[in-house]
N, C-alpha and C positions, 0 to 999 in steps of 0.2 A: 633594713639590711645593713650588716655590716659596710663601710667602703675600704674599697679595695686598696691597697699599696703595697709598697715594694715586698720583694719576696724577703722573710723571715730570713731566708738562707743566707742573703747577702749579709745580716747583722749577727746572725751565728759565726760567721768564715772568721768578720770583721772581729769577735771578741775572741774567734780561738787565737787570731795570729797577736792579738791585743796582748791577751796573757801569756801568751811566749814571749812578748818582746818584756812585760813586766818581769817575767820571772828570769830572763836576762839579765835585765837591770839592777833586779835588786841582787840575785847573786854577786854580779861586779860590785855592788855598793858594800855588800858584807864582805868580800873579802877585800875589799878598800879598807875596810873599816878595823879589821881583822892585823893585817900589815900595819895601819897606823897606830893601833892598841901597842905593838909588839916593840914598835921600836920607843916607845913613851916609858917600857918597865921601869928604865934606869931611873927617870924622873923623880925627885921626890915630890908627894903630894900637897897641892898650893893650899892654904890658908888665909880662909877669907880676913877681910877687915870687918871687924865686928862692929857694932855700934851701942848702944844704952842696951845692954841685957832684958830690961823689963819691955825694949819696942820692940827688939827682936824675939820675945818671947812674945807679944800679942801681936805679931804680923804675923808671925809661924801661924797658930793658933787660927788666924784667922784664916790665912791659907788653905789650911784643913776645915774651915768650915766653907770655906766655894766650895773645894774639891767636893766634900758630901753636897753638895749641892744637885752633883751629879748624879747622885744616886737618887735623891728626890724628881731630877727631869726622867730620867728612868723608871721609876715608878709612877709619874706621873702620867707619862706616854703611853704605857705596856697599860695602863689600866683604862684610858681612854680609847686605845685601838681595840679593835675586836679581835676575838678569841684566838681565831686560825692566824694573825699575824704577832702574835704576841712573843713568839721567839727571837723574829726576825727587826722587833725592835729595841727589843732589847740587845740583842747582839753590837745591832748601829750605835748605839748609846756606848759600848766600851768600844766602839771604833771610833768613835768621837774623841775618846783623851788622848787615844794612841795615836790615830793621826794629827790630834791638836799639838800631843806633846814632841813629835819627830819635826812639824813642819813649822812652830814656834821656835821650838830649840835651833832651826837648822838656818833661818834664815828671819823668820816674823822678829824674833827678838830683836835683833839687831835694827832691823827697818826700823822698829818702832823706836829704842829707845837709844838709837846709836849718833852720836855726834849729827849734827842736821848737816844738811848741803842745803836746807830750804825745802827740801818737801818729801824727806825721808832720810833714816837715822843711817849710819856707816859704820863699821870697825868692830863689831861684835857677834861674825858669822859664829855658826856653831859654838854660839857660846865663848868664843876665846878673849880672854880679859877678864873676862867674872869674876875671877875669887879677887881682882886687883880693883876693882871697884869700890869706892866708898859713897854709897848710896847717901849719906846725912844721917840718917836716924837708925839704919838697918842695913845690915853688909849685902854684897851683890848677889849670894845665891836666894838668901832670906826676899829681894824686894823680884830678885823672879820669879820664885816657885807665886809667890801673891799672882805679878802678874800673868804666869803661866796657865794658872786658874781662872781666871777671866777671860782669858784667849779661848779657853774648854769652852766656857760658858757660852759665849758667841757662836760657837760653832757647833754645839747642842743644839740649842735656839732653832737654828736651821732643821734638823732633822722632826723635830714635831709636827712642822706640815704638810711634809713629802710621804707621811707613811703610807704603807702598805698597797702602794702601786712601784716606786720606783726601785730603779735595781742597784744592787748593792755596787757595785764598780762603778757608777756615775755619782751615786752620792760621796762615796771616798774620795774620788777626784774632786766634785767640789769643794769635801771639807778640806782639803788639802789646799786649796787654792785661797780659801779661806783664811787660814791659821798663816799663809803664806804671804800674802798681799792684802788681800781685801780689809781686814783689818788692823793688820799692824799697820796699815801707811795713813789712812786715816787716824787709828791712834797716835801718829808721831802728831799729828796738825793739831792734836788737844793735848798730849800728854809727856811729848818730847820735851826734853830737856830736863827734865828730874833726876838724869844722872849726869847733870852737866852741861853745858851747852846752851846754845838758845834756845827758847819755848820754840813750840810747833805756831806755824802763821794764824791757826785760827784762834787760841790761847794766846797770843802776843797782838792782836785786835778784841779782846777781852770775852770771847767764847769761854762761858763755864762749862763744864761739867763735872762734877765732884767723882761722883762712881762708875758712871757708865751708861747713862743714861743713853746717849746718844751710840757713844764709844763701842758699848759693849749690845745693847738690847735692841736699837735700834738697826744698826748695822745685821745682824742675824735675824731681823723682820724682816730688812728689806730683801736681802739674798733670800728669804724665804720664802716671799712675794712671787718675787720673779721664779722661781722654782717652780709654783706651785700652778703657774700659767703658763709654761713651757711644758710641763709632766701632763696637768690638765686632770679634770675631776676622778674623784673614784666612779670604777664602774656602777651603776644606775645609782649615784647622789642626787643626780639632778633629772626630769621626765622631763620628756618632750613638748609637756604639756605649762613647765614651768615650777612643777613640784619639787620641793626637798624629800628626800627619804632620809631617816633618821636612819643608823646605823647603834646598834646596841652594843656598849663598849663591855669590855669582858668585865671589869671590876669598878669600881668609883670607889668604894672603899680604900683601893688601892692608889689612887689618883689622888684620895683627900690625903692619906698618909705622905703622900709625895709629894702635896703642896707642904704640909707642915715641916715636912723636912726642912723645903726652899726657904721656906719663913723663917727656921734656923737659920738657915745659912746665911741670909741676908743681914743678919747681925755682924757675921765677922763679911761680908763682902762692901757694906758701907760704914762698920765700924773701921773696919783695917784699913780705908783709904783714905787714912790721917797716916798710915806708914809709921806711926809711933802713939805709946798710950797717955794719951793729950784728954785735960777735963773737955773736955770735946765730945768726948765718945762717947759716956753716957744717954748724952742728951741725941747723937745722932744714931745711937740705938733707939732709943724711946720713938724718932719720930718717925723712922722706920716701919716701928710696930702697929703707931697710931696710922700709918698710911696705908697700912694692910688692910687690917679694920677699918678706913672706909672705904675704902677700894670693895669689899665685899658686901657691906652694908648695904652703897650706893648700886653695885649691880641689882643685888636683893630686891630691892625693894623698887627698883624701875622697871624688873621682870616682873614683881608680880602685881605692882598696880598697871604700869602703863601694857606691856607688852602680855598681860593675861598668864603670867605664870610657864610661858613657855621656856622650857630646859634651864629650871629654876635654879637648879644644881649645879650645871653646867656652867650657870652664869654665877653663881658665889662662887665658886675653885678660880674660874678667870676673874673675875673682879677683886680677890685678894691676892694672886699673882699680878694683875696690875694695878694697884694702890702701891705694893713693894716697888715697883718696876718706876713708878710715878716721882717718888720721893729720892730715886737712887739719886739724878744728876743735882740734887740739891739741898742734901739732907746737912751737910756743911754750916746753910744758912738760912734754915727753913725753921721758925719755931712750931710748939707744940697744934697751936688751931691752924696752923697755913697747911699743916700737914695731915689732918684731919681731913681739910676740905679739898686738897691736891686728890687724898686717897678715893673722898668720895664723889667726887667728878671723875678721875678714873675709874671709877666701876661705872659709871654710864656710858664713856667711852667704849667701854670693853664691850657690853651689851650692846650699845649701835654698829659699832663696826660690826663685832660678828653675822649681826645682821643682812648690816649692807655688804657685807661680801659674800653672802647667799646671795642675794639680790642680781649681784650680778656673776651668779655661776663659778665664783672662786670656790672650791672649794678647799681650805684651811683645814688640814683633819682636825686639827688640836687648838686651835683659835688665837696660833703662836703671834698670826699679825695682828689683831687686834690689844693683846696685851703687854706685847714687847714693842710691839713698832706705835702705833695710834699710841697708847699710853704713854711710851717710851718718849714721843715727840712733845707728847701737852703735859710732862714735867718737865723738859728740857725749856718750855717758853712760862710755864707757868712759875717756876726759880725768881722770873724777873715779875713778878704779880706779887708774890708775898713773901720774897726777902728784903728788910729792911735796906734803903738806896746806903744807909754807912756800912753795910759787910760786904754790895758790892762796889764800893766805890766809886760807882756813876750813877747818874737816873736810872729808876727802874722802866723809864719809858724811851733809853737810850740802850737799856742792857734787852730788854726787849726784842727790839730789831736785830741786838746781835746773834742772841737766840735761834732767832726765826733764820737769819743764814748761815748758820751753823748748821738745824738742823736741815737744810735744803741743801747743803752742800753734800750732808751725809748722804741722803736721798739721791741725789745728782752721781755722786762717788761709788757708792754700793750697789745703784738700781744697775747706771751702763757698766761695767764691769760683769755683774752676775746677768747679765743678756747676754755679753759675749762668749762667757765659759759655757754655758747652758746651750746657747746656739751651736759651739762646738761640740759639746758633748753629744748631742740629739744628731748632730750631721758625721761625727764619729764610730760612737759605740750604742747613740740609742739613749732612754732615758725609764722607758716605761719596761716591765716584764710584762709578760704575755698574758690575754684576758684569763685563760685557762690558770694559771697560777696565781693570779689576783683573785680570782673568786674562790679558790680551795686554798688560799694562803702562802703569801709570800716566804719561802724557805732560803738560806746563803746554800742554792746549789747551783753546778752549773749552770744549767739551762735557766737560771734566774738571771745570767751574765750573757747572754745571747740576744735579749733586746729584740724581742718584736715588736710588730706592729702595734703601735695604739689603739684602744677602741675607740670608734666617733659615736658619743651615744647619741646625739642628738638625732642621728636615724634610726634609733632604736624606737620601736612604740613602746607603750607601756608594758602589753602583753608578753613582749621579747624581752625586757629586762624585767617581768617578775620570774620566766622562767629562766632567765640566768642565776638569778636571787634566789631561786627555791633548793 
């Protein structure tokens, strides 16, 4: 039998008067926004500082290859979810830049890359100072829109695991809080100080990360972690009895084209962050590519000797998004075989985790922690395994340990922060829609915003959740 809890009504009342107060809010904010337009007309239009034409031309360039990035997490998602939620996530997927690009622009920027005080950047709310910025290689709009694009990516990352149970106003408020704090202020600790200022404290005790390793991929695991065990399993994923039920995704042809995309993208997402076009880049595209391919290889071929061929498929699409995912934080100083073999130990990564998070009842709809977080962490230590000790100018058995508290701090930084938003949200507006709309598919309607009660499956016997399943 279902258990029983608080009455539905109470988290209906709670989202109507929710969305009144939002739809107050933002009205004042547009017409806030509206007045300060108005009296700015006289202005004349600021002009950035350019920098070398040809780095502003391949950071642009690459800019536009994260952004389509986007549309590959998009296609990769919509084709892994099943049928009846296939609208609802792809909707979330352009809720992602929108709310990435309003809550980056309005305050993330700034944290992140704004003069330090020691543990978060200042002076750059809403963007103001930008066009007066002289980045080094590339003027201030050209090195945000880059970073702006990676702020998306993060906060992508997160909606892959959450699908097609949670409801569309808890996930926006996440990503909002996301693009706002969570990751910008961790970015400042690795990435601060590139328009000036001191390095971030964990980058100024010798924490790598080249692209995002940790920065970008990991952070969006771990808030997706926590997500995904506060929201809690799809309806009958898991029996009573201990069983997984497979869920049959509507397309995979569509999910391989969405990995190819990301595999594009990841050219100008670890080629650009050189920020200007340096003999560099070649070779940090090449090992990129090579860490794809093993990344896929190595799932490959541990699904189908050791683990009998089970979601053979499933496991090469994740195993070549983490081989990419692997190589990110280190592709800088990783030659051609270190990234070969980075790629093809992340494809076994990807396959055990995904594993062991069945194992213990997580269920990840899209296998985003295994391949952005577990992979994301064993390239951020693996950097200090097969980069030569002269690119990082200490022991590789010194740059190691730094590694490993970097990546704990991110862990430490991301995990308690997204338990307390999450804890809020569920004691607020809720977090789950209702069983009835989770099994006939999740729609952006109201009554998807009114938050009922969770289902507890575990009192479900098997017979009760096939005939919810049929």
């Amino acid at each position: 039998m279902l258990q029983q809890g608080p009455d539905p009504r109470r988290f209906e009342y709670r989202s109507i008067m929710i969305r009144r107060v939002l739809s107050v809010v933002t009205l004042a904010l547009l017409v806030a926004l509206v007045i300060a337009s108005i009296q700015t007309t006289g202005d004349t239009l600021a002009v950035p500082v350019l920098g070398r034409e040809i780095d502003e031309l391949w950071v642009l360039l690459s800019a536009s290859l994260v952004f389509f990035m986007q549309a590959g997490f998009l296609m990769f998602e919509v084709g892994l979810a099943r049928s009846a939620h296939a609208g609802s996530v792809a909707v979330k997927n352009l809720i992602d830049w929108t709310v990435g690009s309003l809550a980056f622009s309005l305050i993330g920027f700034s944290l992140m890359f704004g003069v330090s005080n020691g543990y978060f950047g200042e002076g750059l709310v809403a963007l103001r100072g930008l066009f007066a910025i002289d980045g080094g290689t590339v003027s201030g709009p050209t090195f945000f829109l880059f970073q702006l694009a990676f702020a998306g990516t993060a906060i992508t990352i997160v909606s892959g695991s959450l699908v097609e149970r949670t409801t569309f106003l808890a996930y926006v408020a996440f990503a909002a809080v996301v693009g706002l704090v969570i990751y910008p202020v961790y970015g400042h600790w690795v990435w601060g100080g590139q328009l000036g200022g001191d390095a971030g404290w964990l980058a100024a005790n010798g924490f790598r990360d080249f692209a995002g390793g940790t920065v970008v991929h990991t952070t969006g695991a771990w808030a997706a972690l926590i997500g995904v065990i506060f929201v809690g399993p799809r309806i009958g994923r898991f029996g009573p009895s201990g069983s997984v039920r497979v869920f049959e995704s509507s397309s995979i042809p569509m999910t391989a084209l969405g990995t190819l995309i990301l595999w594009f993208g990841w050219f100008g997402f670890n080629g650009g962050s050189t920020l200007a076009l340096t003999a560099d880049v070649p070779r940090i595209i090449l090992v990129t590519n090579l860490s794809g391919v093993g990344g896929l290889v190595g799932a490959a071929v541990f699904a189908y000797l050791i683990e009998d061929r089970i979601d053979l498929i499933g496991k090469m699409i994740g195993g070549a998004v983490s081989g990419l995912v692997a190589i990110t934080p280190g592709a800088d100083v990783i030659g051609l075989s270190g990234s070969l073999a980075i790629g093809l130990v992340a494809g076994v990564i990807y396959a055990l985790g995904y594993e062991l998070l069945l194992r213990f009842r997580i269920d990840d709809a899209l296998g985003v922690v295994p391949a952005h977080g577990f992979a994301g962490a064993w390239g951020t230590v693996a950097l200090a395994i097969f980069a030569p000790a002269s690119a990082l100018g200490r022991s590789n058995f010194e740059q190691f340990g730094i590694q490993v508290v970097g990546v704990l701090v991110n862990l430490a930084w991301v995990g308690s922060l997204s338990i307390v938003v999450f804890a809020v949200l569920r004691s607020v507006i809720g977090l789950r829609v209702s069983p009835a709309r989770e099994l006939d598919g999740v729609h952006l309607e109201a009554d998807d915003l009114s938050v009922p009660i969770p289902m507890q499956q575990e009192q479900l016997s098997d017979d009760e959740l096939a005939r919810l399943l049929d």
